[in-house]
C-alpha positions in Angstrom: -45.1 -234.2 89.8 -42.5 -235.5 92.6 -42.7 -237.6 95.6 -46.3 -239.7 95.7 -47.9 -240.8 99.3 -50.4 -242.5 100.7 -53.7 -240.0 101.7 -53.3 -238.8 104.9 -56.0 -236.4 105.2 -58.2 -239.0 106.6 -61.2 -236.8 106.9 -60.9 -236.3 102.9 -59.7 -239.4 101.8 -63.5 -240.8 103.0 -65.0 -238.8 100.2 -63.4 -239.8 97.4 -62.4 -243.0 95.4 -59.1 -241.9 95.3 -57.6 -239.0 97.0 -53.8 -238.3 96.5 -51.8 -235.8 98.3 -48.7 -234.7 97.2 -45.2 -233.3 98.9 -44.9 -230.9 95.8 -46.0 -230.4 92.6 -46.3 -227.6 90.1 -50.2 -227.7 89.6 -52.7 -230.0 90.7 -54.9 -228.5 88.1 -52.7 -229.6 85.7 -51.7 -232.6 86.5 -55.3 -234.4 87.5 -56.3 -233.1 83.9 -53.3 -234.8 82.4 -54.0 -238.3 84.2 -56.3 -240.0 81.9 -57.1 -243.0 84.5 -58.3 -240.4 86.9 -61.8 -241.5 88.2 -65.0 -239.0 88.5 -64.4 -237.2 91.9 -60.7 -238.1 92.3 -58.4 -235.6 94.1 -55.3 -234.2 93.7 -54.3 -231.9 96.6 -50.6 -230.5 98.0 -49.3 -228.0 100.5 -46.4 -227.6 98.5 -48.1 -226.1 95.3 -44.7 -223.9 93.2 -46.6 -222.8 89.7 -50.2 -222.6 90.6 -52.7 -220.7 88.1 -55.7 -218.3 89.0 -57.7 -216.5 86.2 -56.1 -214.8 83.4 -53.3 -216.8 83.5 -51.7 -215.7 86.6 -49.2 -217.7 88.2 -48.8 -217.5 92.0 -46.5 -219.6 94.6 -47.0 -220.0 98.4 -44.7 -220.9 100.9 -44.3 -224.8 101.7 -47.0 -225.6 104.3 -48.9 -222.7 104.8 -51.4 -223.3 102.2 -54.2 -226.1 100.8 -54.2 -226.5 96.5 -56.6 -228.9 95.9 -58.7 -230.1 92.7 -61.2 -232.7 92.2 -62.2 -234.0 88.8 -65.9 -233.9 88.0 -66.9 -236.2 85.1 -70.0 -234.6 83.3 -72.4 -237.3 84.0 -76.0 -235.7 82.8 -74.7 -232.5 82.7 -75.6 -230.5 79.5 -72.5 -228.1 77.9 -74.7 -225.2 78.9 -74.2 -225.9 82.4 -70.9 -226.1 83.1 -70.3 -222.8 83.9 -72.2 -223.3 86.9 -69.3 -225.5 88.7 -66.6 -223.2 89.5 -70.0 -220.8 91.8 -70.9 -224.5 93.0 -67.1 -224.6 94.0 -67.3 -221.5 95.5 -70.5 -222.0 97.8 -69.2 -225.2 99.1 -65.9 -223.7 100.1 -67.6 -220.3 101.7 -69.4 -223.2 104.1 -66.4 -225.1 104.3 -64.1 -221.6 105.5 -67.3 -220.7 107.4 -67.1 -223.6 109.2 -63.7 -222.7 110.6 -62.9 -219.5 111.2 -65.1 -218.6 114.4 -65.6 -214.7 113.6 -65.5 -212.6 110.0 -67.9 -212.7 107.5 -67.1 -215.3 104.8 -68.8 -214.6 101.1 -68.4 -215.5 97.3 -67.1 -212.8 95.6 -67.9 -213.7 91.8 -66.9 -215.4 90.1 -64.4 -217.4 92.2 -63.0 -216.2 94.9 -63.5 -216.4 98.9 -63.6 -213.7 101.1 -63.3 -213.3 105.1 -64.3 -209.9 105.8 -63.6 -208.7 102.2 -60.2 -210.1 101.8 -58.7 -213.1 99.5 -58.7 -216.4 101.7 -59.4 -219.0 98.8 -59.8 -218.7 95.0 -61.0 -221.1 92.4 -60.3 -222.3 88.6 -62.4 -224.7 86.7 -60.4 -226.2 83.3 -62.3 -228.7 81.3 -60.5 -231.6 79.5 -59.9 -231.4 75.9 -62.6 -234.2 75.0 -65.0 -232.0 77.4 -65.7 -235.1 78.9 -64.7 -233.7 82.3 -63.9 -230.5 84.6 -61.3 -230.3 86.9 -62.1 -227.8 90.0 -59.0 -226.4 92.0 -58.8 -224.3 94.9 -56.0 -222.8 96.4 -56.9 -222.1 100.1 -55.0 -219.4 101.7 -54.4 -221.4 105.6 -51.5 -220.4 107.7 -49.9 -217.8 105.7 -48.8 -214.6 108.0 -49.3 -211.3 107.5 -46.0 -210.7 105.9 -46.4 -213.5 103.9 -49.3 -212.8 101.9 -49.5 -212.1 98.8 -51.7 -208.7 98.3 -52.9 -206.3 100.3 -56.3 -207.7 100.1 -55.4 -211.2 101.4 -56.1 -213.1 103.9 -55.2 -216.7 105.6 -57.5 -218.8 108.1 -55.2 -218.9 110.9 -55.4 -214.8 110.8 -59.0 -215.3 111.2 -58.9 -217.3 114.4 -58.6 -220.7 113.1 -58.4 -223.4 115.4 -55.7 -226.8 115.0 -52.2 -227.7 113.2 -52.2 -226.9 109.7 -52.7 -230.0 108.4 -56.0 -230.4 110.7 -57.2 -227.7 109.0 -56.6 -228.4 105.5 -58.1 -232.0 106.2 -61.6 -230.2 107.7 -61.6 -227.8 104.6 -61.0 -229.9 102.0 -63.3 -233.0 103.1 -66.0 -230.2 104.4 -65.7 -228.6 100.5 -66.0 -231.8 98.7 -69.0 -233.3 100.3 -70.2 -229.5 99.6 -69.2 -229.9 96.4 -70.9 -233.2 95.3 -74.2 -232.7 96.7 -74.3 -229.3 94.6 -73.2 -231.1 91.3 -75.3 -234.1 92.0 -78.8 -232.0 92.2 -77.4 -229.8 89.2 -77.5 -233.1 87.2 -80.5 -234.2 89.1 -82.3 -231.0 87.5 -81.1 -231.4 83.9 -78.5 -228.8 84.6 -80.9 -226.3 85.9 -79.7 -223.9 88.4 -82.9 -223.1 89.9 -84.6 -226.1 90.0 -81.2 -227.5 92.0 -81.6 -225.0 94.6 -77.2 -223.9 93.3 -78.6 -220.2 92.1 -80.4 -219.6 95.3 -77.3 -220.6 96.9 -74.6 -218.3 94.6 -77.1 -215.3 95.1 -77.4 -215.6 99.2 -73.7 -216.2 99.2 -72.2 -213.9 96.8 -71.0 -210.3 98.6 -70.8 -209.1 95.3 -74.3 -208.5 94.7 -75.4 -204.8 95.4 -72.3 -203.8 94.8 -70.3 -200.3 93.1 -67.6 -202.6 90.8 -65.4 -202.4 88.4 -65.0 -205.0 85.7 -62.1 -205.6 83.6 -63.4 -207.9 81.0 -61.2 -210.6 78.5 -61.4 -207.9 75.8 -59.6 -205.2 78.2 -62.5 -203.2 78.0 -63.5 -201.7 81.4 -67.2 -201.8 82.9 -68.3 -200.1 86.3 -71.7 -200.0 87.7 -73.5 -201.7 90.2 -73.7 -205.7 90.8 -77.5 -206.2 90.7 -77.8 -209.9 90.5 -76.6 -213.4 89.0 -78.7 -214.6 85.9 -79.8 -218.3 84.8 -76.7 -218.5 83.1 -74.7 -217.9 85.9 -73.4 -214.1 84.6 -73.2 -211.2 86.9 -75.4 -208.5 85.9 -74.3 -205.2 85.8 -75.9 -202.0 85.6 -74.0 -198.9 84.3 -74.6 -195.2 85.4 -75.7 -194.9 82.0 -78.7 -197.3 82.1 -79.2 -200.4 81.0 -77.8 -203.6 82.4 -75.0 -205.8 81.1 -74.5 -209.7 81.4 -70.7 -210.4 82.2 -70.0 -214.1 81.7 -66.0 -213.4 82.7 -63.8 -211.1 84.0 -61.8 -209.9 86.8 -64.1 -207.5 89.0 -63.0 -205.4 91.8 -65.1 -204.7 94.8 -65.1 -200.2 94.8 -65.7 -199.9 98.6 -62.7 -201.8 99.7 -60.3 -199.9 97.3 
């Protein structure tokens, strides 16, 4: 990690105990999981992020500026094991209300498990790593803000600022990020509140309003490279997308990398 300030993303600095924001760094996953004095709900965040990683390992760069990486540490505190699977949709509801927030047209949505859409198109996506010791999660997002269209990295990306959002750069990231973390800990707080129970917290009722996945033709490439298509008929108490082949049946998928059909 190189070059330490001072918070200046005053808007997020008020809701954490310690929010640190970086000129450059490789990961801020990886480096808030690496600092053992971190405190529950500290933050790590960098619009300057060089060896980011999404799901499957991917590694993805930005250029300087144009986008948010941010990750927030989330001790377990009365959560059970069985649970934390749940954080990374929690993450993902918070920032579609956070996005939602700011871009003033375009319909903003979950696509499961972690990424966020406006108007079916990459903006933000999301990785939860636990530490070692399981003692703690770290949730990162990397938010797509300023990026143009030349500059994005697929075809089914997007940035904020192609969405009509409003304010320098910096502005924005502040409103996002502070906007995702309050988000954020009121979700976690009533998961722990109900034992770890999705439902009783309200969080499933949440994931299954927000997630544009849900009635859905997809295609899922699972861990085992296996492929699964069929339609996305809902989000279980596990937190799994459900999946029902042409062939019958339906099919829990607790991980992989799905692919909306109607926007290929």
């Amino acid at each position: 990690m190189t070059d330490r300030t001072s918070p200046s993303f005053p808007l997020s600095a008020a809701r954490s105990p310690r929010l640190e924001l970086v000129a450059e760094t490789g990961s801020t996953n990886a480096d808030l999981l690496a600092d053992a004095s971190a405190p529950h709900l500290a933050v790590l965040a960098t619009m300057s992020q060089t060896a980011g990683r999404g799901r499957l390992g991917r590694v993805w760069t930005a250029p300087p500026g144009r986008t948010l990486a941010a990750s927030v540490l989330v001790e377990r505190r009365g959560l059970p094991v069985e649970s934390l699977g749940w954080l990374p949709l929690a993450a993902g509801v918070a920032m579609r209300a956070s996005i939602a927030a700011v871009v003033p047209a375009g319909e903003v949505g979950l696509k499961w498990p972690n990424d966020v859409q406006v108007d079916g198109l990459k903006a933000c996506g999301i990785l939860a790593q636990a530490r070692d010791d399981g003692s703690a999660v770290v949730v990162g997002a990397g938010v797509n803000l300023a990026l143009t269209r030349d500059e994005l990295p697929t075809p089914v990306s997007t940035s904020l600022s192609l969405h009509g959002a409003e304010g320098t750069t910096g502005e924005v990231a502040d409103l996002v990020l502070s906007a995702w973390l309050a988000e954020v800990v009121a979700l976690v707080e009533a998961l722990a509140a109900a034992g770890g129970d999705a439902d009783a917290s309200g969080l499933r009722a949440r994931v299954l309003d927000d997630c544009t996945t849900l009635g859905r033709e997809v295609r899922v490439e699972l861990p085992s490279g296996e492929v699964l298509t069929g339609t996305a008929s809902s989000i279980d108490h596990e937190g799994r997308l459900v999946v029902e082949p042409p062939t019958g049946g339906a099919v829990a998928v607790s991980s992989g990398d799905v692919t909306h059909l109607r926007y290929e």
